[in-house]
C-alpha positions as a Markdown table, in Angstrom:
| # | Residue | x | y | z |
|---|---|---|---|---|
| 1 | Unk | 26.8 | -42.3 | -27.7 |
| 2 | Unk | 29.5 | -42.4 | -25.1 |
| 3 | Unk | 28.8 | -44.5 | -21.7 |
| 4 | Unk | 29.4 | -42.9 | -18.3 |
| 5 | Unk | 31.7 | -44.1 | -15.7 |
| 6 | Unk | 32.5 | -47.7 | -17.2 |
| 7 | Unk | 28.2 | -48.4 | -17.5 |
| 8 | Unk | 27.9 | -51.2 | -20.8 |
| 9 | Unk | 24.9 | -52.2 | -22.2 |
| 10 | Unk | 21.5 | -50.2 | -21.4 |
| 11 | Unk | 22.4 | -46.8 | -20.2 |
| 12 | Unk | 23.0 | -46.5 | -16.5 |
| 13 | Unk | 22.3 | -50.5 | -15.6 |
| 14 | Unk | 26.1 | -51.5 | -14.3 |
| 15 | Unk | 26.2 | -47.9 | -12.6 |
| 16 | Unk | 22.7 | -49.0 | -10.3 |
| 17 | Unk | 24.7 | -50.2 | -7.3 |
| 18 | Unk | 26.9 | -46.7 | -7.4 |
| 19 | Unk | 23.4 | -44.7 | -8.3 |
| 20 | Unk | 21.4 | -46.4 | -5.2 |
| 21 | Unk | 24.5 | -45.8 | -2.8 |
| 22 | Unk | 24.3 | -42.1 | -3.6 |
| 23 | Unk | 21.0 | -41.9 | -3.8 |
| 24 | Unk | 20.6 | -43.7 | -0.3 |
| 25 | Unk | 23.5 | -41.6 | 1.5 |
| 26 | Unk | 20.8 | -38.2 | 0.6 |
| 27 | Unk | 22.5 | -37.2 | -2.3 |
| 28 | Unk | 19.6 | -35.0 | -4.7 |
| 29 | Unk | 19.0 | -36.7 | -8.3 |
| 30 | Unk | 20.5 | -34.1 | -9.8 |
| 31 | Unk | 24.1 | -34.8 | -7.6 |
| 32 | Unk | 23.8 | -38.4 | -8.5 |
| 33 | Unk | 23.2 | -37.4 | -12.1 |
| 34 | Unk | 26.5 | -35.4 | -12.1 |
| 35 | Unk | 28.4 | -37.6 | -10.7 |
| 36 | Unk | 27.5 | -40.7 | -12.9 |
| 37 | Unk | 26.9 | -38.2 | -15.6 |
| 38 | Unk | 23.6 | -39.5 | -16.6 |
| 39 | Unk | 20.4 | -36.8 | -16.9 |
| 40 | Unk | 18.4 | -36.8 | -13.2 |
| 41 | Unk | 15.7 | -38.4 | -15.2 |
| 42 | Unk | 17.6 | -41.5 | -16.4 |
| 43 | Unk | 18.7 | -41.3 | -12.3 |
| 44 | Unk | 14.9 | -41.2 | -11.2 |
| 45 | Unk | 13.8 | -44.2 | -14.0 |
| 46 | Unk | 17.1 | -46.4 | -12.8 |
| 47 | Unk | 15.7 | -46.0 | -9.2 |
| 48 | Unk | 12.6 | -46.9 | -9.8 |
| 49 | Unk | 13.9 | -49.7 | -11.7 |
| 50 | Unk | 15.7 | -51.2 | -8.3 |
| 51 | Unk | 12.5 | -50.4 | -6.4 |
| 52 | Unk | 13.7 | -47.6 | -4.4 |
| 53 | Unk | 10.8 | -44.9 | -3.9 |
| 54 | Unk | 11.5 | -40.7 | -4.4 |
| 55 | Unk | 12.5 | -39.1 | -1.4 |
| 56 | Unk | 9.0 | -36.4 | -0.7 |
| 57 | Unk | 10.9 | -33.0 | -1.4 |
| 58 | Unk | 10.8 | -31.9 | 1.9 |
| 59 | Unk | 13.3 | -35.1 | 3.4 |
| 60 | Unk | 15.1 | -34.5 | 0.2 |
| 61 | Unk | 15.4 | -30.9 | 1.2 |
| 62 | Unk | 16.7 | -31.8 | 4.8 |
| 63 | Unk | 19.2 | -34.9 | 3.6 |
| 64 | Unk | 20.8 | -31.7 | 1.1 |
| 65 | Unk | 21.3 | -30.6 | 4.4 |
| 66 | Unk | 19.2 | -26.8 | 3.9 |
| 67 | Unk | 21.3 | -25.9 | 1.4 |
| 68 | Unk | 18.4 | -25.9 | -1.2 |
| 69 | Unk | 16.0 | -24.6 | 1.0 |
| 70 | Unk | 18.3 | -22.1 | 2.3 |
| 71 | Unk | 19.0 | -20.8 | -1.3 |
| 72 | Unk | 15.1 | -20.4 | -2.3 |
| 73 | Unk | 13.6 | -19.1 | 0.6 |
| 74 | Unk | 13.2 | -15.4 | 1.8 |
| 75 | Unk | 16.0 | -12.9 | 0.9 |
| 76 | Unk | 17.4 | -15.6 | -0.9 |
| 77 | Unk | 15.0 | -16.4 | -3.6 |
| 78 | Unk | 15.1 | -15.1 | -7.0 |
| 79 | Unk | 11.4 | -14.3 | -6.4 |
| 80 | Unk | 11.9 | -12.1 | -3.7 |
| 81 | Unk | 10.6 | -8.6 | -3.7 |
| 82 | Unk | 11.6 | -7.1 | -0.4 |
| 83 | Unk | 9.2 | -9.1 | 2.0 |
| 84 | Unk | 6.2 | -6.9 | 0.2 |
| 85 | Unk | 3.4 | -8.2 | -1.5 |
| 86 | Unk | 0.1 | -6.7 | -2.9 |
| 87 | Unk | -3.4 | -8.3 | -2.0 |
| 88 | Unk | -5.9 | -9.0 | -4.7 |
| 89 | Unk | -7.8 | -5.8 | -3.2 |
| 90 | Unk | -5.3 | -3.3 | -3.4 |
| 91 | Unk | -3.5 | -2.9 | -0.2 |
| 92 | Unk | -0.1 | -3.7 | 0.1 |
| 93 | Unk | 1.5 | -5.9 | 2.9 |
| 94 | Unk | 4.7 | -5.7 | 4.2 |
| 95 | Unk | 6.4 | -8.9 | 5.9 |
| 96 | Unk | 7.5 | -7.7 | 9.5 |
| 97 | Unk | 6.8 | -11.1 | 11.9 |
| 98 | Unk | 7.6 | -9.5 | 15.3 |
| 99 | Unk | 4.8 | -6.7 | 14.6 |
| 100 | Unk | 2.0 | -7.0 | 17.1 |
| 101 | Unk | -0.9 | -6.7 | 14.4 |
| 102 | Unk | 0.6 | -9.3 | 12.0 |
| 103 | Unk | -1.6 | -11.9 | 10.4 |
| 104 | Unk | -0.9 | -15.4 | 10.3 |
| 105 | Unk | 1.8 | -15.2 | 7.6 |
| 106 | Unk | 3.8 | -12.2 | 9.5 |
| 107 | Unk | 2.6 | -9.3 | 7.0 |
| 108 | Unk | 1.1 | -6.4 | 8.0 |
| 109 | Unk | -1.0 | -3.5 | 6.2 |
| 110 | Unk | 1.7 | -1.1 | 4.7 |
| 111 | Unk | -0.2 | 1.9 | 5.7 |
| 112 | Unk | -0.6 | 1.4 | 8.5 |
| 113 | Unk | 3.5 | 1.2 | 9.1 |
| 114 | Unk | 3.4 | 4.1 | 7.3 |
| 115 | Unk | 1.1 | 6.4 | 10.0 |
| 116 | Unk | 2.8 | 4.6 | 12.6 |
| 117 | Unk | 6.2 | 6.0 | 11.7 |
| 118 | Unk | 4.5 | 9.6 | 11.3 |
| 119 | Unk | 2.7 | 9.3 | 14.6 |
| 120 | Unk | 5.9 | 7.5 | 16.5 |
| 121 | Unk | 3.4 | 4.9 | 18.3 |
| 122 | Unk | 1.6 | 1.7 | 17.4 |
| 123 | Unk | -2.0 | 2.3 | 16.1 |
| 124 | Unk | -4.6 | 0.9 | 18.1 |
| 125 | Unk | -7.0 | -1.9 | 16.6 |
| 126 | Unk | -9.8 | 0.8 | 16.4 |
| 127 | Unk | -7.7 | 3.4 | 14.4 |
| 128 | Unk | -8.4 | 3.5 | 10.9 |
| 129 | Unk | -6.0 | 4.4 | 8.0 |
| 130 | Unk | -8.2 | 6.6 | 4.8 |
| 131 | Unk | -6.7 | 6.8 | 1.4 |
| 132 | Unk | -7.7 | 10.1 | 1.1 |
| 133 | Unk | -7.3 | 9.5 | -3.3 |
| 134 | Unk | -8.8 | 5.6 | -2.9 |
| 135 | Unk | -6.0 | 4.0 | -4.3 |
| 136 | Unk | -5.2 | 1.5 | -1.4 |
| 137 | Unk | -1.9 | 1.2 | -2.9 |
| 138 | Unk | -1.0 | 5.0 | -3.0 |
| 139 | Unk | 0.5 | 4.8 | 1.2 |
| 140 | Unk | 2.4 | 8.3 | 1.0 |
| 141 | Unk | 1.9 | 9.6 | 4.3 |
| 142 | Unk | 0.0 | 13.0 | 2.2 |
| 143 | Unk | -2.4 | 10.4 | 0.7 |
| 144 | Unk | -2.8 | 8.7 | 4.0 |
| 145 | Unk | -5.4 | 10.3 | 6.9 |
| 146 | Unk | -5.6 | 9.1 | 10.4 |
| 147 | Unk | -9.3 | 8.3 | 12.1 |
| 148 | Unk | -10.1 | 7.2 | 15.3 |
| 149 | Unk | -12.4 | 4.5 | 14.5 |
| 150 | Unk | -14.9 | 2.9 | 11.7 |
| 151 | Unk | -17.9 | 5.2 | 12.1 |
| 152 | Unk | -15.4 | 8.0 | 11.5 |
| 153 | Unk | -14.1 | 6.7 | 8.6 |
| 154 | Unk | -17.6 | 5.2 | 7.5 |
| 155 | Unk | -18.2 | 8.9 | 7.5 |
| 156 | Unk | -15.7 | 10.1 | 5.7 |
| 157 | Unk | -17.2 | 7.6 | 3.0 |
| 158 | Unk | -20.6 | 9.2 | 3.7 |
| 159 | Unk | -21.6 | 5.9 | 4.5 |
| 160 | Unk | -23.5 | 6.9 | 7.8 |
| 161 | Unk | -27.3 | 8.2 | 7.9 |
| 162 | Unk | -27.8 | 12.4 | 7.8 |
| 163 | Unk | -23.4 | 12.5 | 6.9 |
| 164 | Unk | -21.9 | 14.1 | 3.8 |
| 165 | Unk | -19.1 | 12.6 | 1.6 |
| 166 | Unk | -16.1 | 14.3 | 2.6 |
| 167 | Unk | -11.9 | 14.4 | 1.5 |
């Protein structure tokens, strides 16, 4: 098997200095291993070799100078699905962080987006948003009803003493 960049003997060993240099001026195993042209492992076992610890990802993400994190994150990840997400329970959350009634993440219930575009205001805390078909995930505005508070909407359910399950 071929040698890289001048390197005799054990794979890597003369290249060590060059490897620690690069590895030391923030350049990402993966840059070190294509510029020595040896795998990012054989980079990470030569390191370890000459005592140098792993950068935590988070300072290796900062010496790369954001460019990783930059490419992964938000609109850029492959991942992303339009800054939506659905909830183990049904409802679906939209990711809007300058929304008053965000959680702690920045997302906020879909429906109620949805009735606040049809209404043209913010919805109170005390409004409630009914599926009128239960599906928590169905937030067409004609499967979506408007109710002043819980007790109404407990009603609706038929939830409330003397009431009757209505649409």
């Amino acid at each position: 098997m071929a040698e890289s960049i001048g390197s005799t003997g054990r794979r890597g060993t003369t290249l060590r200095p060059l490897i620690a240099g690069l590895y030391e001026d923030g350049k990402s195993l993966s840059e070190v291993g294509a510029i020595t042209g040896l795998h990012r492992g054989t980079v990470r076992y030569h390191l370890r070799q000459m005592g140098l610890e792993r950068r935590p990802q988070l300072e290796a993400l900062r010496a790369a100078g954001g460019r990783i994190s930059q490419r992964l994150r938000g609109r850029r990840s492959p991942n992303y699905k339009g800054g939506r997400t659905h909830q183990s329970d049904g409802y679906i959350l939209v990711h809007m962080p300058g929304h008053p009634r965000t959680d702690k993440s920045g997302y906020v219930f879909e429906h109620r987006l949805v009735m606040e575009k049809a209404v043209g205001r913010l919805l109170s805390q005390h409004e409630v948003v009914h599926h009128r078909n239960g599906s928590k995930g169905d937030n067409r505005l004609e499967n979506l009803e408007l109710l002043a508070n819980h007790g109404e909407h407990l009603a609706r359910h038929g939830h409330l003493k003397g009431s009757h399950h209505g649409n």
